[in-house]
DSSP file (Angstrom, degrees, kcal/mol; ACC not computed):
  #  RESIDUE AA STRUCTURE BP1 BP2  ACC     N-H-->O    O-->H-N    N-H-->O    O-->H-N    TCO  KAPPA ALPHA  PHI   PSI    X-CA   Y-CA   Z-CA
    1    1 A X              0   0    0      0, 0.0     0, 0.0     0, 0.0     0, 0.0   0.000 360.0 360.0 360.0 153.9    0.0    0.0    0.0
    2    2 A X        -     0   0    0      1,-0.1     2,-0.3     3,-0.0     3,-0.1  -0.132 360.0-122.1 -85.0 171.9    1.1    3.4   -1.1
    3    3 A X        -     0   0    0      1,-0.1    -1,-0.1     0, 0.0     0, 0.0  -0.855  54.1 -54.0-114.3-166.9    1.0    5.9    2.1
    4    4 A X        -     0   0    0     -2,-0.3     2,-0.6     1,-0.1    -1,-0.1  -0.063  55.8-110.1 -68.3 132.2   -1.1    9.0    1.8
    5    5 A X        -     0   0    0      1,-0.1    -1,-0.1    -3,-0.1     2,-0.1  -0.608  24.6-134.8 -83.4 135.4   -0.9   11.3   -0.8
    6    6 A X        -     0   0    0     -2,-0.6     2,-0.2     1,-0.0    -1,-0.1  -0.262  28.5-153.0 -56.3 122.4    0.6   14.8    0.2
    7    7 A X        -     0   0    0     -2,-0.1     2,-0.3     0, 0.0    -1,-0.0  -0.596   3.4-149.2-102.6-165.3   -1.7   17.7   -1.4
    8    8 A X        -     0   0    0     -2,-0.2     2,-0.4     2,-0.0     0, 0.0  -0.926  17.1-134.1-143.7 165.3   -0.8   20.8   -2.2
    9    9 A X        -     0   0    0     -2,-0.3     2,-0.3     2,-0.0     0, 0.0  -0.839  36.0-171.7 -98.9 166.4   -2.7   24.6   -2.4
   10   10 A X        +     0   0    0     -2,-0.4     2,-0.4     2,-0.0    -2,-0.0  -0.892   8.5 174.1-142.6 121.1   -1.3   25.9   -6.2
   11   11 A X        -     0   0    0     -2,-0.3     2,-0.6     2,-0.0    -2,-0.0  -0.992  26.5-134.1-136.8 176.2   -2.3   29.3   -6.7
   12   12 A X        +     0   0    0     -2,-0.4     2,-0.2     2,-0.0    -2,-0.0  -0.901  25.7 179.7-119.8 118.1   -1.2   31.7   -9.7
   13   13 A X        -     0   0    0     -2,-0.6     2,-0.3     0, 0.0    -2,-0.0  -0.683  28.1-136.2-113.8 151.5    0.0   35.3   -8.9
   14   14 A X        -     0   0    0     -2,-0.2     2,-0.2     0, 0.0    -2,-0.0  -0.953  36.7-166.0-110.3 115.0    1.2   38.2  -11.4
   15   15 A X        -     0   0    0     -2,-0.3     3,-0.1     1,-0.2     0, 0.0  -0.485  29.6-106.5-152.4 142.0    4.5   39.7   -9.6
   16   16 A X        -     0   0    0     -2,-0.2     2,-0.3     1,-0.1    -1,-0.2   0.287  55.1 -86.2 -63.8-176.3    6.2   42.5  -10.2
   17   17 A X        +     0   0    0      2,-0.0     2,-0.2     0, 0.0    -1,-0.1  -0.944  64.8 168.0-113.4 134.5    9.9   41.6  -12.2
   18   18 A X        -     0   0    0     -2,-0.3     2,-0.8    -3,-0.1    -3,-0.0  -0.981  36.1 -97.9-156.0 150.6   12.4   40.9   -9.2
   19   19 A X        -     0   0    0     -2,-0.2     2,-0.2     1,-0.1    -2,-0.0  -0.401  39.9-158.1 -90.0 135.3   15.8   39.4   -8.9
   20   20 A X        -     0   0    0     -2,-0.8     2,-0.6     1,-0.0    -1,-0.1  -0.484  25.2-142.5 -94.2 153.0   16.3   35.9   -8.1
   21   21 A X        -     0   0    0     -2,-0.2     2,-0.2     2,-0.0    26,-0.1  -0.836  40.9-177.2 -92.1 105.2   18.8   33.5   -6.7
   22   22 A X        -     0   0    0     -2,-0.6     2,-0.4    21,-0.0    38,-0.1  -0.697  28.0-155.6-132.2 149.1   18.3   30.1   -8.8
   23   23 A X        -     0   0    0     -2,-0.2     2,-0.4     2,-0.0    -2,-0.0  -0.841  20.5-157.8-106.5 157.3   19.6   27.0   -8.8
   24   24 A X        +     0   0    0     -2,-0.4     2,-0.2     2,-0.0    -2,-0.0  -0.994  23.2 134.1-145.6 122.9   19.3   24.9  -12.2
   25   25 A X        -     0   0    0     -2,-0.4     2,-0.6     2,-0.0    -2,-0.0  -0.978  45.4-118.0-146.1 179.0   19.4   21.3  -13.0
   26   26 A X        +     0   0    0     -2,-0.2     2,-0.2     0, 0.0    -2,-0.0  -0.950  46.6 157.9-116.0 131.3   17.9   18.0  -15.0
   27   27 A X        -     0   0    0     -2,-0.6     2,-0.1     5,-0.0     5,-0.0  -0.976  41.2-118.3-144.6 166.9   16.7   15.7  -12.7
   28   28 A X    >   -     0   0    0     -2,-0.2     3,-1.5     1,-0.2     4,-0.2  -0.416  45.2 -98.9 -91.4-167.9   14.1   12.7  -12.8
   29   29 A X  G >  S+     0   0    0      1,-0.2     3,-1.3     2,-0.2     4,-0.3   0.947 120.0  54.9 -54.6 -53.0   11.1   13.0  -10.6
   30   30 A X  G 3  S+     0   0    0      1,-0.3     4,-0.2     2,-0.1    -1,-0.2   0.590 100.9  61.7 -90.6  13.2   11.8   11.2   -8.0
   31   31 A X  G <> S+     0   0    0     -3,-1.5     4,-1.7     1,-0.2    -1,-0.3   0.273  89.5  85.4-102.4   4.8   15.4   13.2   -7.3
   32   32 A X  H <> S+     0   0    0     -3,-1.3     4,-1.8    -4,-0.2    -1,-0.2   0.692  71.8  55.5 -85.0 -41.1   13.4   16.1   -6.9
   33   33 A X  H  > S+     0   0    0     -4,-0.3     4,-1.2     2,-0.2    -1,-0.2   0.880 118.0  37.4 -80.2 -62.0   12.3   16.2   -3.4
   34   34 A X  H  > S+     0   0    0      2,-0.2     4,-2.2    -4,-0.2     5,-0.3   0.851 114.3  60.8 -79.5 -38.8   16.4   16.0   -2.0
   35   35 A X  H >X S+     0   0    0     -4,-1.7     4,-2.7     1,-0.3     3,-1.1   0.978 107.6  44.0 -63.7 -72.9   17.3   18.3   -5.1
   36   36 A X  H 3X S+     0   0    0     -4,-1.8     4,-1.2     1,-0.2    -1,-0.3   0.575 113.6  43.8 -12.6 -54.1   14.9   20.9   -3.6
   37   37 A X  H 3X S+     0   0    0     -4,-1.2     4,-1.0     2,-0.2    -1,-0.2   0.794 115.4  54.0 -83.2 -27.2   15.9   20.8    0.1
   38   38 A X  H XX S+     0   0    0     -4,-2.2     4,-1.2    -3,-1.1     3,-1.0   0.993 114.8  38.1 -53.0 -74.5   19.6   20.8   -1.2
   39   39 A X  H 3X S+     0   0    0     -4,-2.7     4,-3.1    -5,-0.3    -2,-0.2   0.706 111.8  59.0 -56.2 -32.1   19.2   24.1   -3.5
   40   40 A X  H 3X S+     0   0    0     -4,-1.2     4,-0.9    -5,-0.2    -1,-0.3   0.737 111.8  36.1 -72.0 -33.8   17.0   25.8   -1.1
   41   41 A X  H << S+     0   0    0     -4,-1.0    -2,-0.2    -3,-1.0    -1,-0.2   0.706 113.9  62.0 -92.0 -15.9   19.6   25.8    2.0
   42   42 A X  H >X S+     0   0    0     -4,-1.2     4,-1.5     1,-0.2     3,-1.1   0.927 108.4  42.3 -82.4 -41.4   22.7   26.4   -0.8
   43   43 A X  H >X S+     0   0    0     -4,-3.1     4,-2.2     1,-0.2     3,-0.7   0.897 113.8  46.7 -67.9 -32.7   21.2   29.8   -1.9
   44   44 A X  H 3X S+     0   0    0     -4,-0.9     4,-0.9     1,-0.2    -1,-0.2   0.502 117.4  47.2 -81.6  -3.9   20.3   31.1    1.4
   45   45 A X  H <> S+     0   0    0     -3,-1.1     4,-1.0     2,-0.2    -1,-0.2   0.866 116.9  44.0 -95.7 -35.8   24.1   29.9    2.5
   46   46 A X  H <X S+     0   0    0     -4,-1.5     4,-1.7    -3,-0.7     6,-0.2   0.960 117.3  46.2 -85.8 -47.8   25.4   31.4   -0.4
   47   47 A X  H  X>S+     0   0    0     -4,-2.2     5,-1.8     2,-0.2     4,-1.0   0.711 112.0  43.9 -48.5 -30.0   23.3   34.7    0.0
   48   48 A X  H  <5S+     0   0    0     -4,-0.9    -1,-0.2     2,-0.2    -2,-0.1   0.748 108.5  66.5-100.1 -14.1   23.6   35.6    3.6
   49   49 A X  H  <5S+     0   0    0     -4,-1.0    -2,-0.2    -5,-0.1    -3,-0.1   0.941 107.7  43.0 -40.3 -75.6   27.7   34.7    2.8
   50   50 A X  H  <5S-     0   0    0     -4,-1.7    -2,-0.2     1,-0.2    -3,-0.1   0.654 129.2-110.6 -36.9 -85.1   27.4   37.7    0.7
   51   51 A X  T  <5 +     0   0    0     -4,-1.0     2,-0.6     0, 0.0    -3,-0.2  -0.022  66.2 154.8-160.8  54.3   25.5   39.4    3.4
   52   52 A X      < -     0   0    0     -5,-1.8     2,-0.3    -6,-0.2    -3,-0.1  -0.847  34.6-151.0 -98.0 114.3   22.1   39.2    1.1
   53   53 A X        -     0   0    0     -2,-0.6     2,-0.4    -5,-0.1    -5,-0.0  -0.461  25.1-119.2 -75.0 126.2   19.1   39.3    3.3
   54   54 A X        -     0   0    0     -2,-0.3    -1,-0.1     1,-0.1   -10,-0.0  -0.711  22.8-166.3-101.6 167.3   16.1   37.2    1.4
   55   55 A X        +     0   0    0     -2,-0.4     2,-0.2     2,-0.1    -1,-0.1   0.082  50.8  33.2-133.6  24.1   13.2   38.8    0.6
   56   56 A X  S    S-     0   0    0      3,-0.0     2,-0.2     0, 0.0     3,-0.1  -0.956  86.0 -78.0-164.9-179.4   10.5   36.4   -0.4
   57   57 A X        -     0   0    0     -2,-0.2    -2,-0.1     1,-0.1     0, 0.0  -0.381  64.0 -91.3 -79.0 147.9    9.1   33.2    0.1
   58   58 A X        -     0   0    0     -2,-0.2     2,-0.2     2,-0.0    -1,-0.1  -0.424  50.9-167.7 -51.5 135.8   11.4   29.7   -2.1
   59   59 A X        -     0   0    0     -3,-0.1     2,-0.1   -19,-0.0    -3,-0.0  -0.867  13.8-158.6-123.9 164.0   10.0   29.3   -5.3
   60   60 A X        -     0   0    0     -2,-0.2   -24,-0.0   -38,-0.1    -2,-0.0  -0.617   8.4-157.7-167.7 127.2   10.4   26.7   -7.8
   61   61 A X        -     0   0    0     -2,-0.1     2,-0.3     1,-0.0    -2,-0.0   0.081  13.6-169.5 -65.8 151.3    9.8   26.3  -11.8
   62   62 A X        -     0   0    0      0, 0.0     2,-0.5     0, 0.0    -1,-0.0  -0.892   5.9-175.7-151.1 119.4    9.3   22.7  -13.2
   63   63 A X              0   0    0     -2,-0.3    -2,-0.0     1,-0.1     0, 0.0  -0.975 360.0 360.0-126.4 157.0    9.3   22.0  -17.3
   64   64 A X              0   0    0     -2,-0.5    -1,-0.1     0, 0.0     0, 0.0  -0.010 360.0 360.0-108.8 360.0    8.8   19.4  -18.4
């Protein structure tokens, strides 16, 4: 048996143009999850090195 599927809320915003800190790879689905938690603590490590305060919530793009 599977365990429970996680849901999610999705909503769609129009945002102002603002600069990001991004990480970029190809990965398959199921690397996705570790990729995330990885990329999310290396920009905030690499930004407050720098002494960049962030200024919004982690976002993250998926194509397909």
């Amino acid at each position: 048996m599977l365990g429970a599927m996680r849901t999610y809320q999705i909503e769609q915003r129009r945002l102002v143009n603002a600069t990001t800190a991004v990480v970029r790879s190809s990965l398959l689905v199921s690397e996705i999850p570790g990729f995330m938690s990885h990329a999310f603590r290396g920009v905030t490590h690499i930004l407050a090195s720098q002494g960049i305060s962030l200024a919004g919530p982690p976002f993250a793009k998926y194509l397909h």
